[in-house]
C-alpha positions as MATLAB code, in Angstrom:
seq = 'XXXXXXXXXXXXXXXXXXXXXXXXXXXXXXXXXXXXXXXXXXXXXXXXXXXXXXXXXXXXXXXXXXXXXXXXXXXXXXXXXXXXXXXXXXXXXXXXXXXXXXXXXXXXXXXXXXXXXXXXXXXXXXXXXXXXXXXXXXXXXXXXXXXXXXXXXXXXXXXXXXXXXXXXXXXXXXXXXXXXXXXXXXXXXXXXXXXXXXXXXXXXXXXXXXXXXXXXXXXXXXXXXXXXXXXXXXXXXXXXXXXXXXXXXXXXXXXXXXXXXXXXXXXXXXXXXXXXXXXXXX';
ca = [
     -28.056   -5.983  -66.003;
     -27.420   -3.677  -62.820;
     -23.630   -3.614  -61.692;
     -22.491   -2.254  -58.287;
     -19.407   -0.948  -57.446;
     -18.326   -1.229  -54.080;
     -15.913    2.262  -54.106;
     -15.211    4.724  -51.539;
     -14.221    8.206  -52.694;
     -11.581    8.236  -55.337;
     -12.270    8.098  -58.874;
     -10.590    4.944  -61.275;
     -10.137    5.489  -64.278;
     -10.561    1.714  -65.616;
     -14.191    1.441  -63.589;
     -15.058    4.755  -65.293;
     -13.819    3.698  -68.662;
     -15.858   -0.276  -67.978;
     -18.871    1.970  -67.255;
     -18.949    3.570  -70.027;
     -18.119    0.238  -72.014;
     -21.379   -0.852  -70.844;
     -23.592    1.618  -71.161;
     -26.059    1.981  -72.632;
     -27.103   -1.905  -72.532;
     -26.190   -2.028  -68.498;
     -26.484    0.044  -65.568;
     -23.496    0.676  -63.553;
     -23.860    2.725  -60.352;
     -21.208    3.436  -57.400;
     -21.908    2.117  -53.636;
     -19.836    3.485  -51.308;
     -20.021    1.344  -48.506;
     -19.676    4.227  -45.378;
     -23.081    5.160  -46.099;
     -25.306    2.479  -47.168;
     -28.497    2.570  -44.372;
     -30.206   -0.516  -45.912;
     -28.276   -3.584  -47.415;
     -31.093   -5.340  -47.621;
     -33.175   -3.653  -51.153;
     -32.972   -4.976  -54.512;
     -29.960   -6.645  -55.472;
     -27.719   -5.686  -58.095;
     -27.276   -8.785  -60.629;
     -22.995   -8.347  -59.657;
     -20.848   -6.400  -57.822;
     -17.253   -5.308  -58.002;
     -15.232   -5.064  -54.457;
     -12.866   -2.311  -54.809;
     -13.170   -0.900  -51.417;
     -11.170   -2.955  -48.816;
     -12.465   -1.081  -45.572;
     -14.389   -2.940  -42.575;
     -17.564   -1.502  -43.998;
     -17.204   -2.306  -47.603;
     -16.466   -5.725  -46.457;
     -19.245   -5.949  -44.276;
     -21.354   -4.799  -47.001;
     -20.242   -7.379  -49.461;
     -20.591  -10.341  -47.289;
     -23.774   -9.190  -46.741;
     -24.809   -9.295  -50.216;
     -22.513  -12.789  -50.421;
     -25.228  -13.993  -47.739;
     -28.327  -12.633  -50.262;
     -27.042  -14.891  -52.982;
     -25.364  -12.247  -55.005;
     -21.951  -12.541  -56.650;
     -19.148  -10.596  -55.443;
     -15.969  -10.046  -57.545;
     -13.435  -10.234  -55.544;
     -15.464  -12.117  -52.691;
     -15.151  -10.323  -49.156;
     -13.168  -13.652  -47.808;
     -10.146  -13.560  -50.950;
      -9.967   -9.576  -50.190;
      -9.931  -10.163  -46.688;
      -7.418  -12.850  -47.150;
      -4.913  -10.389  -49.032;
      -5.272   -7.380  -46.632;
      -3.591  -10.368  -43.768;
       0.369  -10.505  -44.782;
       0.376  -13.667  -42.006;
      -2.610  -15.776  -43.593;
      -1.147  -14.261  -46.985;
       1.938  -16.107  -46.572;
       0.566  -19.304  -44.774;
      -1.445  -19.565  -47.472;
       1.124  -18.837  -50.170;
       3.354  -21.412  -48.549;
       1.227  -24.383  -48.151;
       0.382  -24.112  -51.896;
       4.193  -24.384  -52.959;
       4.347  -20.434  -54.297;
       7.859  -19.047  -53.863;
       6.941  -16.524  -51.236;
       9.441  -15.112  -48.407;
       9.724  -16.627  -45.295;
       7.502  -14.693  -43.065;
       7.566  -13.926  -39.533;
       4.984  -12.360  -37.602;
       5.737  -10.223  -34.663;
       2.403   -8.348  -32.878;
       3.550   -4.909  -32.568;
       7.167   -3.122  -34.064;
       8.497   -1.806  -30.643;
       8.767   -5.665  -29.730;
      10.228   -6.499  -32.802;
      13.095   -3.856  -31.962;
      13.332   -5.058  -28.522;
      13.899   -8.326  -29.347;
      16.705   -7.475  -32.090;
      20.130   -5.820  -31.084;
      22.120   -7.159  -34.231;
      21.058   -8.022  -38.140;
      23.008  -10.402  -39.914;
      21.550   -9.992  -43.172;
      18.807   -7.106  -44.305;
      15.433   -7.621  -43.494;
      11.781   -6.271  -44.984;
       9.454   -4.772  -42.349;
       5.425   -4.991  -43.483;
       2.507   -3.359  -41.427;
       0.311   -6.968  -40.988;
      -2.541   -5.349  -42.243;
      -2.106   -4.126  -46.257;
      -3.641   -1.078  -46.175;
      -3.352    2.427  -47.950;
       0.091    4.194  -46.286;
       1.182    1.058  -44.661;
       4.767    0.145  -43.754;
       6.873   -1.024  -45.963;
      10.599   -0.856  -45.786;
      14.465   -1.945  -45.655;
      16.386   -2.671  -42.460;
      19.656   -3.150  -42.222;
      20.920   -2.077  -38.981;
      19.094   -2.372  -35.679;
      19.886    1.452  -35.141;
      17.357    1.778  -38.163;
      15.384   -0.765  -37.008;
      14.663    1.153  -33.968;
      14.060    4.249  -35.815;
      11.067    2.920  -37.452;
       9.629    1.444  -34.028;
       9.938    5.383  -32.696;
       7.204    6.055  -35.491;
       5.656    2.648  -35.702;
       5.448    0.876  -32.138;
       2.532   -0.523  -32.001;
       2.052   -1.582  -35.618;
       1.717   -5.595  -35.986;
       4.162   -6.756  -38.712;
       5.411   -9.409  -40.592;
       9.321   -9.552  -40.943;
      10.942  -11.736  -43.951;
      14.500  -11.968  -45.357;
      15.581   -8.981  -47.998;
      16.157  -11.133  -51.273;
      18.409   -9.588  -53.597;
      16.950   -8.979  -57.331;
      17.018   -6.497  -60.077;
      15.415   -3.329  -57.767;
      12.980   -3.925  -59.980;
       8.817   -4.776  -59.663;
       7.347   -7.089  -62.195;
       3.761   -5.820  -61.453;
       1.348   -7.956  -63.258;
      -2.286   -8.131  -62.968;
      -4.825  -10.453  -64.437;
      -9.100   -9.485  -65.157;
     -10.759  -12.257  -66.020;
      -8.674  -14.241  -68.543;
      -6.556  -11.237  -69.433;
      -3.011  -11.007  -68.082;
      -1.255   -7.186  -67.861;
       2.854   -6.471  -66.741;
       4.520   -3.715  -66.050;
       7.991   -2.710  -65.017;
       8.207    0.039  -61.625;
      11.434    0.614  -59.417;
      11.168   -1.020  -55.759;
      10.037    1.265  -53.207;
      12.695   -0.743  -51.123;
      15.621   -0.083  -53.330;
      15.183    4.121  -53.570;
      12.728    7.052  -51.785;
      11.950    7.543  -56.179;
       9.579    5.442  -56.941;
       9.759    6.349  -60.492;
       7.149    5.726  -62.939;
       5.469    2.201  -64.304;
       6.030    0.977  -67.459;
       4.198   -1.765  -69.262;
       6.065   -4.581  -69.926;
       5.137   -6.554  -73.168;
       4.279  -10.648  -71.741;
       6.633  -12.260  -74.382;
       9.408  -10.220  -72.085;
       8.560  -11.988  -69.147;
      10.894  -15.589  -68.207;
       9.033  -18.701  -68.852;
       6.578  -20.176  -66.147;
       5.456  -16.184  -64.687;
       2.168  -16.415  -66.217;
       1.171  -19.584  -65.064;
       2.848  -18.920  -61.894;
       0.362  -15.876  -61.720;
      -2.536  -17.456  -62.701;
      -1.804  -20.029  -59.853;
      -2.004  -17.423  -57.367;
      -5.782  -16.530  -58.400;
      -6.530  -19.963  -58.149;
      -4.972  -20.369  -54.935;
      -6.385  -17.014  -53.643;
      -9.665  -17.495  -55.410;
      -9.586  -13.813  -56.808;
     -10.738  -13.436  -60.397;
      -9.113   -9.193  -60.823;
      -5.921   -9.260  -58.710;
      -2.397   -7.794  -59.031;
       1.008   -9.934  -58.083;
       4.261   -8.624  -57.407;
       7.431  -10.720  -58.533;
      10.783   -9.759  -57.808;
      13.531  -11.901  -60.432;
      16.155  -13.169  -57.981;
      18.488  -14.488  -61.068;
      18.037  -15.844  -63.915;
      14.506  -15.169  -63.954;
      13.686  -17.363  -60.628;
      10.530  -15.601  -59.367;
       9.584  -14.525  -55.679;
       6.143  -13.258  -55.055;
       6.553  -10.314  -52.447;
       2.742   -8.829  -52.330;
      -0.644  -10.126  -53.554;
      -3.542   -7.436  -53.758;
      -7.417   -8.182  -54.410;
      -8.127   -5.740  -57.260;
      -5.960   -3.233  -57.819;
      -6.188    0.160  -60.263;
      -4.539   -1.851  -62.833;
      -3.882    1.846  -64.788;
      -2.312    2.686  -67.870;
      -2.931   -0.796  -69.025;
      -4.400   -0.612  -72.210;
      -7.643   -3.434  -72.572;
      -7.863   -3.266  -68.806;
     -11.659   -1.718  -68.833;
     -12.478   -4.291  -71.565;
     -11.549   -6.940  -69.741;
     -13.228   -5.813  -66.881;
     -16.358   -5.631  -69.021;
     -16.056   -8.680  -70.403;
     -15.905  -10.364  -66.651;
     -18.454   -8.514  -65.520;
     -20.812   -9.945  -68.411;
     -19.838  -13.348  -68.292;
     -20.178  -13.234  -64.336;
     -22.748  -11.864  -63.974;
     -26.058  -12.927  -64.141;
     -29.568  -11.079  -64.656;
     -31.964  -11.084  -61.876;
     -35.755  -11.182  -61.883;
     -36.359   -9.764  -57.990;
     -35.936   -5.975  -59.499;
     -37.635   -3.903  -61.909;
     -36.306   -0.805  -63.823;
     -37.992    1.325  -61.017;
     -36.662   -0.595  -58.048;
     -33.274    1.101  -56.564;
     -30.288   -0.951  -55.473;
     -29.062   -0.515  -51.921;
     -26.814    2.678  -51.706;
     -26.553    2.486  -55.871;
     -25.454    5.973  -57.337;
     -24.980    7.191  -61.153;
     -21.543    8.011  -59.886;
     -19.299    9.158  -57.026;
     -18.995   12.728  -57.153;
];
């Protein structure tokens, strides 16, 4: 079986570590998506969307169209990069999410606020890499970010008070992962991550998580969960495959999806070459 991962750049360590899980029985090669000239070779028999750029997105719904399967599909990753549809969506399914304004650039935002009553979380719309996230609690600061940010499209929701810490927990496949990392909203310190056994986490999070990918249709996911007392859960950020490091039986379970997804096709041989498919990126 030929696997293609849709990367662009960076190494991962738990791609790496599935590659070499499934060697030498499968072929694993890297595609990354800013310079593939022809989408339209051999297919791959799956591929993994790790990339979340217009072109690697392109790319996969491209391959979506050829009849190959996609892990995360192009419209779930799209779907988490948009806070607004991200929260819509969230809502209309019942999951505790924050109440979520959209506003379409910061600058308005501050001109349209001269007084908080309570503190407020300011997102960039758009999840990317270096986005904004952060605490207001005064207007002055509000204004502060929109000397930096004005034109950024956000989404504005009420600051819940909780621990100050992140229940980070991501699920491959059937496989469910938690760790424990300091809010990037309570301190500049992020601090480190620590894994966080599951028989420490309240009742209900797991299913509550495992709702999310059915609601979100994502199969290798992260969600966030802040406790707001006495273990009530509120899911502040939903991500279509994240690095999931450190968390050891990650690359096996990525394996293990990968095999069980995906699915061995006849319309290449050994000497055919995938679209854009590399050993590795460098």
């Amino acid at each position: 079986m030929r696997v293609g991962v849709i990367a662009s750049g960076t190494r991962h360590p738990v791609l790496d570590a599935m590659a070499g899980l499934l060697a030498p029985a499968h072929h694993v090669g890297w595609i990354d998506p800013g310079h593939v000239t022809d989408p339209n070779g051999p297919l791959a028999d799956i591929y993994l969307l790790k990339a979340r750029t217009r072109p690697a997105l392109a790319l996969a719904r491209t391959l979506e169209d050829r009849g190959a399967p996609v892990v995360n599909s192009a419209a779930a990753t799209g779907l988490c990069q948009d806070r607004t549809a991200m929260a819509a969506l969230a809502h209309s399914s019942g999951l505790p999410f924050p109440e979520t304004t959209t506003f379409p650039t910061l600058s308005g935002l501050s001109d349209a606020t001269t007084d908080l009553t309570r503190p407020l979380v300011v997102k960039s719309r758009h999840s990317r890499r270096h986005d904004l996230v952060a605490r207001v609690d005064s207007a002055v600061r509000l204004r502060a970010l929109a000397a930096d940010w004005a034109q950024e499209p956000v989404v504005v929701q009420p600051f819940a008070d909780n621990s100050g810490q992140d229940h980070k927990l991501w699920v491959v496949g059937d496989r469910v992962f938690a760790a424990l990392r300091p809010s990037e909203l309570a301190s500049t310190d992020r601090g480190s991550t620590v894994s966080l056994p599951l028989g420490e986490l309240p009742a209900g999070w797991i299913d509550l998580v495992r709702e999310v990918g059915a609601v979100f249709a994502l199969d290798v996911y992260g969600v966030d969960i802040v406790d707001t007392g006495d273990g009530t859960p509120l899911i502040v950020d939903i991500n279509a495959f994240p690095g999931i490091r450190d968390q050891e039986g990650a690359p096996e379970a990525l394996a293990a999806l990968v095999t069980a997804t995906g699915q061995p096709n006849s319309s290449w041989s050994k000497s055919a070459s995938c679209p854009g498919l590399s050993p590795r990126i460098g």
